[in-house]
N, CA, C and O atoms as a GROMACS GRO file, in nm:
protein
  320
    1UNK      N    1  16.614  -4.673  18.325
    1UNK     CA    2  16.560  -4.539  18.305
    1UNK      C    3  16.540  -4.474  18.442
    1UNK      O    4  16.479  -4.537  18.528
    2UNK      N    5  16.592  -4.344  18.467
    2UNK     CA    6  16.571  -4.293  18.601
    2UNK      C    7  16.403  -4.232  18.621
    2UNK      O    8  16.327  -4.198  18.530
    3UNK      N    9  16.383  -4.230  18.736
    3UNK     CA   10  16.220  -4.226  18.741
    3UNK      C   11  16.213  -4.035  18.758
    3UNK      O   12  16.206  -3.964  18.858
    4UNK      N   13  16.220  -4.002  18.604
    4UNK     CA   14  16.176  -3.848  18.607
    4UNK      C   15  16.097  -3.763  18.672
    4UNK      O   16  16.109  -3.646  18.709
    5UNK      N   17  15.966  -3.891  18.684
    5UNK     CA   18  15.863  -3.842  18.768
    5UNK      C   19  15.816  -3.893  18.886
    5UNK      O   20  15.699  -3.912  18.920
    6UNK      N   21  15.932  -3.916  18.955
    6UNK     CA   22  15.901  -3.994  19.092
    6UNK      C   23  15.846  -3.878  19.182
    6UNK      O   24  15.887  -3.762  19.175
    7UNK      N   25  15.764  -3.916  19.256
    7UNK     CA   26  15.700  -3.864  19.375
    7UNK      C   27  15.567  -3.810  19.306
    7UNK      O   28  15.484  -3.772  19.389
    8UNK      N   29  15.530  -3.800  19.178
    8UNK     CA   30  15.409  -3.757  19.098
    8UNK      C   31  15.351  -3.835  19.056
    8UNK      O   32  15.411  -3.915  18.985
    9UNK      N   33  15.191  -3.856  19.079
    9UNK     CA   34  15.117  -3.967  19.017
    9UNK      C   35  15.009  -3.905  18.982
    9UNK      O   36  14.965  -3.801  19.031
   10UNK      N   37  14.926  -4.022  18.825
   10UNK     CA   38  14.877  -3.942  18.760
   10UNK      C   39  14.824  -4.045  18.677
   10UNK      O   40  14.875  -4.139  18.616
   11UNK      N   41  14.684  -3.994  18.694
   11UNK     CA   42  14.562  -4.102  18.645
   11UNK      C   43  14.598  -4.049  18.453
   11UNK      O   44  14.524  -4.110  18.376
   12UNK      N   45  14.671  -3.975  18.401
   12UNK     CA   46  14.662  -3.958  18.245
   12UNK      C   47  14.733  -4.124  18.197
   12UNK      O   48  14.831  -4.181  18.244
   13UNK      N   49  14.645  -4.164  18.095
   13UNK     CA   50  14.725  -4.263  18.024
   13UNK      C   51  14.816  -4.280  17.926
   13UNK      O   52  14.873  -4.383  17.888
   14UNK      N   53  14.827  -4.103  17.869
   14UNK     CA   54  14.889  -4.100  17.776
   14UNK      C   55  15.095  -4.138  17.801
   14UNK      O   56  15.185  -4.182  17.729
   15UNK      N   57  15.080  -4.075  17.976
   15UNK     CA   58  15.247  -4.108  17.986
   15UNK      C   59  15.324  -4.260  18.010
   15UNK      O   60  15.272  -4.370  18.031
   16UNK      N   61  15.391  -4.243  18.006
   16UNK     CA   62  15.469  -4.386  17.949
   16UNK      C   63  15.483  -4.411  18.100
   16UNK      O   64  15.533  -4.326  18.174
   17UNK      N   65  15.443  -4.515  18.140
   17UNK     CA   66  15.461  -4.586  18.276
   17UNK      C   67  15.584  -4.610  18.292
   17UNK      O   68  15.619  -4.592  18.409
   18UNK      N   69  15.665  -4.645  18.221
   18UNK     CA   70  15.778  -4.701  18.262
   18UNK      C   71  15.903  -4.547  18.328
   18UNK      O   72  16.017  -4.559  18.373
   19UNK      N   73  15.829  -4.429  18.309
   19UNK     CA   74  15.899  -4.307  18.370
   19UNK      C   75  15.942  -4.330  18.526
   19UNK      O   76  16.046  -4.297  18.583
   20UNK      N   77  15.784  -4.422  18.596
   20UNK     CA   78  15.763  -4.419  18.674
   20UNK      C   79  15.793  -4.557  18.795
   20UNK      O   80  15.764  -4.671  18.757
   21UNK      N   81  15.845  -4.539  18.921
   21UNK     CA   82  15.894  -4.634  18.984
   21UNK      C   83  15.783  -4.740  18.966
   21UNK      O   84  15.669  -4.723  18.924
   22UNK      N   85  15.857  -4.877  19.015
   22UNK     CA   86  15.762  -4.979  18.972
   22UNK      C   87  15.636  -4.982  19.101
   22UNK      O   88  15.531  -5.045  19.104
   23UNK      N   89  15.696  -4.884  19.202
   23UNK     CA   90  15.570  -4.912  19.345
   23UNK      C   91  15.486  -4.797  19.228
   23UNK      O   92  15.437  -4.850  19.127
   24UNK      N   93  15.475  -4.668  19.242
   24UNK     CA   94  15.407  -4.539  19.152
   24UNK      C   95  15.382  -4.635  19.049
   24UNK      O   96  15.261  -4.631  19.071
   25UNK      N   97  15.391  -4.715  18.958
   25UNK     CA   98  15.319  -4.800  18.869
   25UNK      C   99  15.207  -4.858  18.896
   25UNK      O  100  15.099  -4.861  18.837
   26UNK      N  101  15.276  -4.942  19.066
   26UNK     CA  102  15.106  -5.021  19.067
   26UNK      C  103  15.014  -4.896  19.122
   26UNK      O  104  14.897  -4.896  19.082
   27UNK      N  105  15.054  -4.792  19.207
   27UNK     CA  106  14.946  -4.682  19.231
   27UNK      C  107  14.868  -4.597  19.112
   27UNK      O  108  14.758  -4.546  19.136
   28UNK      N  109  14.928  -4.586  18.986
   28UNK     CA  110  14.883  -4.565  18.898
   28UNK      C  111  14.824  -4.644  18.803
   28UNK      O  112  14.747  -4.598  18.719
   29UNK      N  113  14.855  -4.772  18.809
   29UNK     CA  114  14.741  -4.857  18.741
   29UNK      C  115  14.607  -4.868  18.806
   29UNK      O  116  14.498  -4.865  18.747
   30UNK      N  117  14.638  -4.889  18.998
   30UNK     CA  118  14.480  -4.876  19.047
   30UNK      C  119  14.414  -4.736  19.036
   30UNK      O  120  14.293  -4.753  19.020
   31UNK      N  121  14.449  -4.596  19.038
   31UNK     CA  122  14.404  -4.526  18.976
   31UNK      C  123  14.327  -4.500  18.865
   31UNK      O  124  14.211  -4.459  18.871
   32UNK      N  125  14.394  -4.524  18.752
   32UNK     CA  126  14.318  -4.584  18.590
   32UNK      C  127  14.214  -4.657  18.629
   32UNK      O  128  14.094  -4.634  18.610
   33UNK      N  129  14.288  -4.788  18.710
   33UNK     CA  130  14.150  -4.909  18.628
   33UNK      C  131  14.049  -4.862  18.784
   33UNK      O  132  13.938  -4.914  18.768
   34UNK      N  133  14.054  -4.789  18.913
   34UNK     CA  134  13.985  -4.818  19.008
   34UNK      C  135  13.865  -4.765  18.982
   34UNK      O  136  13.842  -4.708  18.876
   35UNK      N  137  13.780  -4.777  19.071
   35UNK     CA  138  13.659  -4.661  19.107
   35UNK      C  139  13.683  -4.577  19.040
   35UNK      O  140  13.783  -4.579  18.968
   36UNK      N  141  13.605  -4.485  19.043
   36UNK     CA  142  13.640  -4.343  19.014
   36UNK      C  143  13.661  -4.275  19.167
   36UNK      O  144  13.629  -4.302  19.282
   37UNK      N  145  13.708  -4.207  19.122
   37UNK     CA  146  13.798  -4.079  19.264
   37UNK      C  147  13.663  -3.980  19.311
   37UNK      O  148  13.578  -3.927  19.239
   38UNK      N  149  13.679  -3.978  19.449
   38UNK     CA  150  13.633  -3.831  19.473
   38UNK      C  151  13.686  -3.809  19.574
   38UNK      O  152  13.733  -3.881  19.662
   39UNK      N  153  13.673  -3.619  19.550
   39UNK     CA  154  13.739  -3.569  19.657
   39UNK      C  155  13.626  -3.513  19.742
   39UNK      O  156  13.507  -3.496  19.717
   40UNK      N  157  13.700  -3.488  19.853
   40UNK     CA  158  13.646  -3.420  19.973
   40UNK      C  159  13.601  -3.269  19.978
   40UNK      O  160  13.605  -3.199  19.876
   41UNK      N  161  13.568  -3.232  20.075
   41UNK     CA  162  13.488  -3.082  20.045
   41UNK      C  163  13.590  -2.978  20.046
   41UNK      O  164  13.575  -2.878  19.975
   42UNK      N  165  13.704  -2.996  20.128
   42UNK     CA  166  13.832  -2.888  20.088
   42UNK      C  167  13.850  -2.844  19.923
   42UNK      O  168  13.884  -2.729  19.895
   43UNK      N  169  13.833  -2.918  19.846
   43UNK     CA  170  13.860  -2.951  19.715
   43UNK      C  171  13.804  -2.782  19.643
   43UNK      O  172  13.864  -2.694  19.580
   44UNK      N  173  13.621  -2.800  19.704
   44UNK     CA  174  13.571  -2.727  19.670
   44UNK      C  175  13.546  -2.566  19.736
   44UNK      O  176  13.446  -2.496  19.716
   45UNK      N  177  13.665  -2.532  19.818
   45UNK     CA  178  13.690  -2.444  19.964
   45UNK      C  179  13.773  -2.359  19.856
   45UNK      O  180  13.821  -2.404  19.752
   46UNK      N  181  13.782  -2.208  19.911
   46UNK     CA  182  13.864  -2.110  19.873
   46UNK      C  183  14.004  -2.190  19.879
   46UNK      O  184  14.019  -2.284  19.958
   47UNK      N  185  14.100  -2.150  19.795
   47UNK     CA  186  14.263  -2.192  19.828
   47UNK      C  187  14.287  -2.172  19.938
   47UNK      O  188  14.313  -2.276  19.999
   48UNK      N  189  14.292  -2.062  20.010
   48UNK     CA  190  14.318  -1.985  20.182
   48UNK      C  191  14.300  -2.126  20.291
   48UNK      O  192  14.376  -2.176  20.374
   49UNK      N  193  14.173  -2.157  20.248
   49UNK     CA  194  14.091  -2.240  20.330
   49UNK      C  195  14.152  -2.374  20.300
   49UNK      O  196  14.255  -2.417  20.350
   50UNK      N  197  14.044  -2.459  20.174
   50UNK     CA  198  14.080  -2.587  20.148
   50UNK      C  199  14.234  -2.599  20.132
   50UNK      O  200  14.250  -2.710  20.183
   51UNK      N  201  14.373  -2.552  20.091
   51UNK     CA  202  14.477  -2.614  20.122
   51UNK      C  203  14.556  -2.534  20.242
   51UNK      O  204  14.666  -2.557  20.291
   52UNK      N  205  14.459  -2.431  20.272
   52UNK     CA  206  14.557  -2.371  20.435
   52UNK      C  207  14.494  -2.418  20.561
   52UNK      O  208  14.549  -2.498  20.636
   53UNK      N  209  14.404  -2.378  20.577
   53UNK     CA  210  14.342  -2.361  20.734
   53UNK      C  211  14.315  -2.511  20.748
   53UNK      O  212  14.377  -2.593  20.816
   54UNK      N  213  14.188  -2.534  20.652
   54UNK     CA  214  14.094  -2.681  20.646
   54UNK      C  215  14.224  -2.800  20.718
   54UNK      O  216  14.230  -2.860  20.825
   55UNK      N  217  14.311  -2.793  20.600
   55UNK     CA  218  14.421  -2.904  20.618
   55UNK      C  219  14.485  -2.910  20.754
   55UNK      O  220  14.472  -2.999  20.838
   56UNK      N  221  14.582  -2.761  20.764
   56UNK     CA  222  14.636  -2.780  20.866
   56UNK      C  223  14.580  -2.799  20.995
   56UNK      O  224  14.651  -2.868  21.068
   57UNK      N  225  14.450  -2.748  21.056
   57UNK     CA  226  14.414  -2.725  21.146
   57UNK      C  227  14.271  -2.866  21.197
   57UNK      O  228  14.224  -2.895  21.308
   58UNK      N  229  14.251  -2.905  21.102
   58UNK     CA  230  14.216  -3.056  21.094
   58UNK      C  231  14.293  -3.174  21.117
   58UNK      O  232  14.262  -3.284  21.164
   59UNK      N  233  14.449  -3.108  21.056
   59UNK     CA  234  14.542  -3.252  21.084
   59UNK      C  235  14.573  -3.225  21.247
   59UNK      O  236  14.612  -3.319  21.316
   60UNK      N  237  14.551  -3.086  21.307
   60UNK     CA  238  14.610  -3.038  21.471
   60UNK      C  239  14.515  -3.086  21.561
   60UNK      O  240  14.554  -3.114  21.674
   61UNK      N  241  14.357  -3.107  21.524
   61UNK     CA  242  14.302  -3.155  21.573
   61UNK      C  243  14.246  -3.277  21.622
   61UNK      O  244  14.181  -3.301  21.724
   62UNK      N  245  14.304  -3.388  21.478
   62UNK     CA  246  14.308  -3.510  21.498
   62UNK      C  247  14.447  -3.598  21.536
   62UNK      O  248  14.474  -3.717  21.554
   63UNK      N  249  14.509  -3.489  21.540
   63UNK     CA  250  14.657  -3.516  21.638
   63UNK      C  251  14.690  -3.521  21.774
   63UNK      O  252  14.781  -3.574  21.838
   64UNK      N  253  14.560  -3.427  21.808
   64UNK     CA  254  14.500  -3.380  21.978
   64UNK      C  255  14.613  -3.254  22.016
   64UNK      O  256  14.649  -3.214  22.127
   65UNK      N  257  14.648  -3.215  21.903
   65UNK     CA  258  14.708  -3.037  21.938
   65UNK      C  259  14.609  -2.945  21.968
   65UNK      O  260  14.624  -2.858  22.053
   66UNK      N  261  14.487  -2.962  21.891
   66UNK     CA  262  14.330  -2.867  21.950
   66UNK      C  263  14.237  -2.943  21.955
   66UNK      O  264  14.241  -3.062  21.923
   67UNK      N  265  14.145  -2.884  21.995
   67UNK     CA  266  14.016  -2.933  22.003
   67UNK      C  267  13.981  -2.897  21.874
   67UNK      O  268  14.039  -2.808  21.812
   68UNK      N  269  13.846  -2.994  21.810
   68UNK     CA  270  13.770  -2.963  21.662
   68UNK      C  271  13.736  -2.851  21.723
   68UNK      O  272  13.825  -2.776  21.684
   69UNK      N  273  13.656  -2.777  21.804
   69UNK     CA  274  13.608  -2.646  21.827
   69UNK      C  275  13.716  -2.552  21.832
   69UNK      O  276  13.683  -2.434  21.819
   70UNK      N  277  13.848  -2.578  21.848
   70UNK     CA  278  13.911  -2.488  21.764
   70UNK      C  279  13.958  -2.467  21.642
   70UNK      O  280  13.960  -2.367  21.570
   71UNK      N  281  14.008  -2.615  21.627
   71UNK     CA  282  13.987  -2.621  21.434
   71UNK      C  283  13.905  -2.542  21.374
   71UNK      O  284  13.931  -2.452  21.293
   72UNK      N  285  13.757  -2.591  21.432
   72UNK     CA  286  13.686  -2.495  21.322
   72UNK      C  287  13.665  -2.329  21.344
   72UNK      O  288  13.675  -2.244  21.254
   73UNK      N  289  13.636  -2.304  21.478
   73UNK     CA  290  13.688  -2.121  21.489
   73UNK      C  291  13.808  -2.104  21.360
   73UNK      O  292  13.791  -2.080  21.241
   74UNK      N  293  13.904  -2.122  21.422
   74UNK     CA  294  14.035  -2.109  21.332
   74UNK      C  295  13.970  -2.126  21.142
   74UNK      O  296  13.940  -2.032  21.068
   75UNK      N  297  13.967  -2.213  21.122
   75UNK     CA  298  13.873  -2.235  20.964
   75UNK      C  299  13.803  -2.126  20.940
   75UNK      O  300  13.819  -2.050  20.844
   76UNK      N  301  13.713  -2.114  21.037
   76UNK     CA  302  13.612  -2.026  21.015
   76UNK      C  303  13.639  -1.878  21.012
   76UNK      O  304  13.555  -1.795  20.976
   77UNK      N  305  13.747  -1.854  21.047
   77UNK     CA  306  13.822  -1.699  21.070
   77UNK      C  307  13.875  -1.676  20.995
   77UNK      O  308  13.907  -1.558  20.978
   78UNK      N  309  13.931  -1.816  20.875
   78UNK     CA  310  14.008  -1.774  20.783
   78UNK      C  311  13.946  -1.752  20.624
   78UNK      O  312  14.007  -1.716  20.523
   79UNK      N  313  13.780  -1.793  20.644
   79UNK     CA  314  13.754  -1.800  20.530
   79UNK      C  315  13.694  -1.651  20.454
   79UNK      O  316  13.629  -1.567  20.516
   80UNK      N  317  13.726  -1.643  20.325
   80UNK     CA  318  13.707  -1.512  20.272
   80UNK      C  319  13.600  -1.446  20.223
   80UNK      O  320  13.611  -1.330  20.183
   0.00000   0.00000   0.00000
């Protein structure tokens, strides 16, 4: 069976595992049976922010492209 939904994972139990590659299997079984999930505070950030600024300019800073004091100016300029 070709993996329809490769590159997508997904704590629902209703879909048939076997869609899914056998590595995306074991990531989706520890999903189901793990902890429960939480997310981070982007989650709860305007869209603009939590998947624009927050992300990118957090990953530039812990890359050493900026300083966090510019990360967060930058963040902070973008939020609405």
């Amino acid at each position: 069976m070709p993996d329809q939904f490769s590159g997508f994972l997904t704590a629902n139990t209703a879909l048939d595992p076997g869609a899914f590659s056998p590595q995306e299997q074991v990531l989706i079984e520890l999903m189901v049976l793990g902890e429960p999930v939480r997310f981070d505070g982007s989650d709860e950030m305007p869209p603009e922010v939590g998947i624009g600024s927050f992300w990118s300019e957090a990953t530039r800073a812990v890359d050493g492209e900026i300083t966090v004091q510019e990360a967060l100016d930058t963040i902070e300029s973008t939020w609405p």
